[in-house]
MITORLUM-226431 format. One line per 10 residues: for each residue x, y, z of C-alpha. Coordinates in steps of 0.1 Angstrom, whole numbers, plus 5000, padded with zeros to 4 digits. Each point is the difference from the previous one (the first is absolute). Layout:
# residues N
X/Y/Z  ...
# end
This chain:
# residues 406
5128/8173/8028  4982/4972/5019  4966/5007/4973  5024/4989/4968  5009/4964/4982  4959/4996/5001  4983/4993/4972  4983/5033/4997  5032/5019/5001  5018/4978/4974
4971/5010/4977  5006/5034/5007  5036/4996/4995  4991/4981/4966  4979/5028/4985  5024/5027/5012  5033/4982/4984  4982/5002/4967  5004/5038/4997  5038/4995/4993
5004/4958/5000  5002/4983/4958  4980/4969/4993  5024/4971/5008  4984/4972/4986  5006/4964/5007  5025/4983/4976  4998/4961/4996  5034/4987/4996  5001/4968/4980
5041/4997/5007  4994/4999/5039  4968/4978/4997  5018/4973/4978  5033/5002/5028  4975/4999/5028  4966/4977/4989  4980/5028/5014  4986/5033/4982  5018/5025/5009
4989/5041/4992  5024/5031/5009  4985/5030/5016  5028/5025/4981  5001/5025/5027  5033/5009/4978  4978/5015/4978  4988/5028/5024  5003/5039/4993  5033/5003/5021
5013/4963/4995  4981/4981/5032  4976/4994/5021  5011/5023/5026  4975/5028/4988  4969/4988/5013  5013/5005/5036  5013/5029/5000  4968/5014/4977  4978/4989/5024
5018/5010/5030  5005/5034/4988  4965/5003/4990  4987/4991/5036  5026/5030/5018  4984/5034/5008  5011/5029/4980  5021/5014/5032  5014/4967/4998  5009/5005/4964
5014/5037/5001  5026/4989/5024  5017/4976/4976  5003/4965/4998  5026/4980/5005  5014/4964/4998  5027/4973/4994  4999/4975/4972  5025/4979/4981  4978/5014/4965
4968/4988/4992  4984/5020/5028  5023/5031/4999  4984/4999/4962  4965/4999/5016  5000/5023/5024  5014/5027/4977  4974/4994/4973  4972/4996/5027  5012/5035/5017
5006/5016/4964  4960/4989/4998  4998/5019/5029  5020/5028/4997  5019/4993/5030  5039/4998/5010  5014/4971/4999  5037/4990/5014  5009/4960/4994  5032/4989/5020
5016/4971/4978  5029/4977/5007  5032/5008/4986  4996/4965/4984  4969/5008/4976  5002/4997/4965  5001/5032/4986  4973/4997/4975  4975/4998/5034  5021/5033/5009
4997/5018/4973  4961/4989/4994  4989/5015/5034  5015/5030/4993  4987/5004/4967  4963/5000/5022  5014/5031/5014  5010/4982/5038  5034/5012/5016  5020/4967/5001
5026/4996/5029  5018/4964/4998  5012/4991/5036  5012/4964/5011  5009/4971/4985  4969/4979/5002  4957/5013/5007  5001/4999/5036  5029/5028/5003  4980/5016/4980
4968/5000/5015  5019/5007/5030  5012/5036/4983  4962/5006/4990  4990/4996/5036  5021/5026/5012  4997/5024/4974  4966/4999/5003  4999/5005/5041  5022/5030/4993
4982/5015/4969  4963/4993/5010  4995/4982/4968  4977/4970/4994  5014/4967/5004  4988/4974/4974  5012/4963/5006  5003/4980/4970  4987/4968/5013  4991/5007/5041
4968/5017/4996  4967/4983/4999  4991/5027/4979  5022/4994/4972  4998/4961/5003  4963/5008/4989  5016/5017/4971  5019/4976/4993  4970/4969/5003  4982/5015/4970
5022/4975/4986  4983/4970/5012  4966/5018/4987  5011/5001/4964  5011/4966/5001  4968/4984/5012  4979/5023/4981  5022/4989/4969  5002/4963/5008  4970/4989/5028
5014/4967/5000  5039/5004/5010  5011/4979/5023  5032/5010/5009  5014/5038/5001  5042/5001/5002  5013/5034/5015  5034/5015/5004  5006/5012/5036  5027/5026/5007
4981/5018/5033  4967/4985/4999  4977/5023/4991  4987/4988/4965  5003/4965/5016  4977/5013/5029  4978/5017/4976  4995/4972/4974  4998/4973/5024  4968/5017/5022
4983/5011/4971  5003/4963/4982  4990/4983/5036  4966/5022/5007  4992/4993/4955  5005/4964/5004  5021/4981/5029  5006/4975/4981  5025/5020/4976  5036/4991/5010
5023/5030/5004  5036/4989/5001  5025/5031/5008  5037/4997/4982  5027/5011/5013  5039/5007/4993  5025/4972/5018  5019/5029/5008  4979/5021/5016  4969/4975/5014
4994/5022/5025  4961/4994/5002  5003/4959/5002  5025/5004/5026  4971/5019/5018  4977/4979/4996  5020/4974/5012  5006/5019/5033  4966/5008/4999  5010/5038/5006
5013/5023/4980  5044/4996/4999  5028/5020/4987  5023/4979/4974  5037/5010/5007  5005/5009/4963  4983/4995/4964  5018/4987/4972  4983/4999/4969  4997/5017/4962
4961/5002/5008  5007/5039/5013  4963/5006/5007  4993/4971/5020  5036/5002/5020  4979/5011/5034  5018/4992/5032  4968/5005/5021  4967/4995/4990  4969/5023/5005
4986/4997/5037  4966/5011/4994  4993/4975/4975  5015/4972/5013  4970/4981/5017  4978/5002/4967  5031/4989/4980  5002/4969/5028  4965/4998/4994  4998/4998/4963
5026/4985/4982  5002/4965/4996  5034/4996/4995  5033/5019/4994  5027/4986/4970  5039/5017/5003  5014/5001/4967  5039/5000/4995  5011/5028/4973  5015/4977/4976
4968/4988/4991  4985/5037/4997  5029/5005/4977  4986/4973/4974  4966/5010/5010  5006/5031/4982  5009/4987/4973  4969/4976/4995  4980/5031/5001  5015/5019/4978
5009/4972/4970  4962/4987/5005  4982/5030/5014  5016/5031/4983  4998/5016/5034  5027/5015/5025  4994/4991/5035  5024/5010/5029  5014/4974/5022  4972/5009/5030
4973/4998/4977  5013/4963/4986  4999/4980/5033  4965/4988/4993  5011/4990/4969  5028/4980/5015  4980/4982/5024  4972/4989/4975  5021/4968/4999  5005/4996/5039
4959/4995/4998  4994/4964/5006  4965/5001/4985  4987/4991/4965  4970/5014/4975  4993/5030/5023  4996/5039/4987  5030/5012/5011  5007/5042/5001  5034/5014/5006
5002/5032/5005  5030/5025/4983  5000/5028/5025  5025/5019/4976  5027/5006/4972  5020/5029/5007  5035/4984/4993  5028/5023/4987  5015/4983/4969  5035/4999/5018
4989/4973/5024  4973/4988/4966  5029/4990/4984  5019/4985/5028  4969/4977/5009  4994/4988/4963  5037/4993/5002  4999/4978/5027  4968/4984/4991  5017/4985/4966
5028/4984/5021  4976/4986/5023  4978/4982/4971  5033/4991/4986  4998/5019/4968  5031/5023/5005  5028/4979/5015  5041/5003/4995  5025/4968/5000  5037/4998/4997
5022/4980/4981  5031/4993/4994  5015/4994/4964  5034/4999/4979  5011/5037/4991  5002/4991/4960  4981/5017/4968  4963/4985/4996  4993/4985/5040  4976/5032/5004
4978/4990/4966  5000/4962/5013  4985/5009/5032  4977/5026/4985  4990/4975/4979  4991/4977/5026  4980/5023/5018  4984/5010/4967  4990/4965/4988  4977/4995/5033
4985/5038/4995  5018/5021/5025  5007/5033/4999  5032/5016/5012  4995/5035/5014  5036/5008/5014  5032/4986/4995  5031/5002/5022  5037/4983/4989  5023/5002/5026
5033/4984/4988  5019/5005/5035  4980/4973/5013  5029/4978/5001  5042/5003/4985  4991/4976/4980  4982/5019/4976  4999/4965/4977  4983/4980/5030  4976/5028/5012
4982/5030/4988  4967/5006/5023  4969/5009/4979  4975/5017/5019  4967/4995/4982  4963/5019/5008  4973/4989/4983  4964/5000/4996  4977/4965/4999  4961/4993/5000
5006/4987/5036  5014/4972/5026  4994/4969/4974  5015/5024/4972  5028/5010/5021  5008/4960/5009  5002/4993/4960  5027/5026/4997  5022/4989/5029  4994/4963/4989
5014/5014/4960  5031/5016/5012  5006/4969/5026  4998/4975/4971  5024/5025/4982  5024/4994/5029  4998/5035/5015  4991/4994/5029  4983/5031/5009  4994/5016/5034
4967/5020/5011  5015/5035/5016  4978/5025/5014  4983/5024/4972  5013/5038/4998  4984/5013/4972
# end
């Protein structure tokens, strides 16, 4: 592996990705350019035949194994996007393929992988259990180990990235990329560095599972205790040994992202972009407003979208309460014919919409004094939101934010 992550491999890698890559074009986002004063393009790697980036690795990879190597099987762990590409890349093949999954993985990453003919076996609760599984099964089964980020091999893969990008847009100046292990990181990062050095390359990670700052920061590669985060493919504990010193090497800087802001990340893209982009892939969307820079071409990279629409609707959920446009108050008012039309009417003279309705008359024994009103509604946002609780304060109801259970 020593010969790989040089130039002449990545353009091998590049040409050889093409047999079963799509065309991800650049997409200029004017919404993140006006938030951030910088020009910002997306590299939808959502957009890919099995919903990520994860394909070029594994293609590659797979493509570089001898055919004994092949016709043993291959086998590794993922958390979904490269279970997907290992199973299409050894369909390509026409070689076995067993994925071991954790037993957390959404089940539309399950059931994709198997639809590309791989035998799925979900072990663990988070990757590293189940790379763990994978290891052993392929010490006593003789099959071929594939490691979805620790191979120098697949990091090439995976840096074909970076040669889109600069082939697309000579002139970017920085290149945002979600880390989970560190092998797109590794392979994005040397591939921008031997183009042009002077391209930032600024990794972005999960606050709950930063495991590759942290090892940067110990300047070795550490173990995090535990991961905690709704990013499931970037929740590594450990990151890849082998590519650790190029990723020291390479990236600028790393960003952590907390998941609330990945939650209303998701639904920026999806109200302004049309697009679906799972929580992994929207870190670099995140941290386009932790940059402290101005007028530069900025590329964020989506490394994927395969969400199931379970934890889809959850997330767009969330994200309305966050911006403010869903939010519940109580209040309290005189159990008598009419108070629910004069506080609908209140709420309706200032444009709010009321979504859900809950009259609880046991509030209080005196049913005269108090009847709570528990009110969820929808709003444009935070200043439409303050008008509405500033209408039914002037009313006298002085109503009380409660947590939103819609």
């Amino acid at each position: 592996m020593s010969d790989m992550l040089t130039l002449e491999k990545f353009e091998e890698a590049s040409e050889t990705v093409k047999k079963v890559t799509l065309e991800t074009k650049l997409v200029y986002s004017d919404y993140f350019s006006a938030q951030t004063g910088n020009k910002v393009y997306l590299k939808p790697e959502n957009m890919q035949f099995t919903g990520a980036y994860k394909l070029r690795g594994a293609y590659y990879k797979i493509s570089t194994l001898s055919k004994e190597e092949r016709e043993k099987g291959i086998i590794t762990a993922s958390a979904g996007n490269h279970a997907q590409g290992v199973a299409y890349a050894a369909k390509c093949y026409n070689a076995k393929a067993v994925i071991v999954m954790p037993t957390t993985t959404p089940l539309i990453k399950v059931n994709r992988t198997k639809s590309y003919g791989a035998e799925v076996i979900l072990h663990g609760d988070v990757y590293d259990e189940a790379c763990a599984e994978a290891l052993r099964l392929a010490e006593e089964k003789g099959y071929t180990f594939i490691h979805p980020f620790d191979d120098l091999c697949v990091a090439t893969g995976q840096g074909t990235i970076a040669m889109e990008i600069i082939k697309e847009l000579p002139l970017v100046d920085y290149i945002l990329v979600p880390i989970g292990g560190g092998g797109l990181a590794c392979g994005v990062s040397t591939l921008a560095k031997l183009l042009n050095p002077k391209i930032k390359v600024i990794g972005v990670e999960p606050q709950g599972a930063a495991c590759m700052k942290e090892s940067l920061k110990e300047g070795k590669v550490v173990t995090l205790p535990s991961v905690n985060t709704i990013a499931d493919g970037t929740a590594v504990k450990t990151p890849g040994s082998k590519i650790f010193e190029h990723v020291k090497a390479n990236i600028d800087e790393i960003i952590t992202i907390p998941d609330e802001e990945l939650v209303v990340a998701f639904l920026d893209m999806v109200e302004n972009h049309k697009m679906v982009v799972e929580n992994s892939g929207l870190l670099s969307v995140c941290a386009l407003k932790h940059l402290n820079v101005k007028n530069k071409r900025v590329v964020s990279i989506l490394s994927g979208g395969n969400m199931d629409v379970i934890t889809m609707s959850s997330v767009i959920q969330q994200g309305l309460i966050f911006r403010d446009r869903i939010f519940t108050v109580s209040v309290l008012l005189p159990d008598k014919p009419g108070e629910l039309c004069r506080v609908s009417g209140v709420i309706a003279n200032v444009n709010g919409n009321v979504i859900k309705l809950e009259h609880n008359q046991f509030v209080s024994i005196n049913r005269m004094a108090a009847v709570e009103l528990v009110i969820t509604m929808e709003a444009f946002g935070t200043e439409h939101k303050n008008t509405i609780m500033e209408a039914l304060e002037k009313e006298g109801y002085r109503p009380r934010l409660v947590r939103t259970n819609i």
